[in-house]
Residue, then its C-alpha position, 0 to 999 in steps of 0.5 A: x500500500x503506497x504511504x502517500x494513498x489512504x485508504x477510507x475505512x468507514x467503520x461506524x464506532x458501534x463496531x470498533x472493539x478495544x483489545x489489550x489482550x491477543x495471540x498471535x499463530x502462522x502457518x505457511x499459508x496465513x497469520x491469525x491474530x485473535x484479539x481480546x479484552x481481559x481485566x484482572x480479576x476476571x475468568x479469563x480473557x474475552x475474545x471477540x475478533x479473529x483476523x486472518x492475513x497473508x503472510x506479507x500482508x501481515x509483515x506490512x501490518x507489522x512495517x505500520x505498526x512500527x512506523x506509527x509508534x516511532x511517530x506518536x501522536x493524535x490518532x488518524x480522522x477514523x476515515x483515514x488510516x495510515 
């Protein structure tokens, strides 16, 4: 994805979820990251999203990733993401 090209992500905040908690397995095929909540004190974490990649789609998750914590600051307009 060229850096200069955002992409419009219109996801209506009622299906954003908040995760402090995930795993992470590959296979030769594909990256699955399951994403969950999980609060002291609680059973056990909540998970509530699976997402499924491609292996170099996963490593350009990972390139923004790192790009965007050695640029902190305010999070992107919720229709453009890095």
């Amino acid at each position: 994805m060229p850096e200069d090209q955002p992409i419009l992500a219109d996801v209506p905040p009622e299906a954003w979820r908040y995760a402090n908690f995930f795993q992470v397995a590959m296979t030769g095929q594909e990256v699955v990251i399951d994403f969950a909540q999980h609060f002291e004190g609680t059973d056990g974490p909540h998970w509530h999203t699976r997402i499924v990649l491609a292996p170099r789609a996963a490593q350009e998750l990972v390139d923004v990733l790192v790009r965007a914590m050695m640029s902190p600051g305010p999070p992107p307009d919720r229709k453009s993401v890095v």
